[in-house]
C-alpha positions, 0 to 999 in steps of 0.5 A: 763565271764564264770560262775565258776561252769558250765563254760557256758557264763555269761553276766555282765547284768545277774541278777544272776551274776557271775553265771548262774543261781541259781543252780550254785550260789546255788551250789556254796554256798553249797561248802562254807558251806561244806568246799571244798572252803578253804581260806589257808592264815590266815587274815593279820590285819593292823595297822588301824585294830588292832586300831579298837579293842582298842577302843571297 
């Protein structure tokens, strides 16, 4: 697997797995927190879920 920031190789066993190393999985994080990752489809709840909230 490659890590998704720098591409270099990752194996599984890594401790800083997906990533390389915690530069990138720093980095990747600071991309969340800025907004360049973006999650388009709004969340779809189900049946299961919208039980859930009666009950609270």
């Amino acid at each position: 697997m490659k890590c998704p920031i720098c591409k270099k190789e990752v194996s599984p066993g890594d401790p800083e797995f997906p990533f390389c190393g915690e530069r990138c999985r720093v980095m990747d994080l600071a991309n969340w927190a800025t907004g360049q990752y973006v999650i388009h489809e709004p969340v779809q709840f189900g049946p299961a879920d919208a039980n859930d909230d009666e009950e609270s």
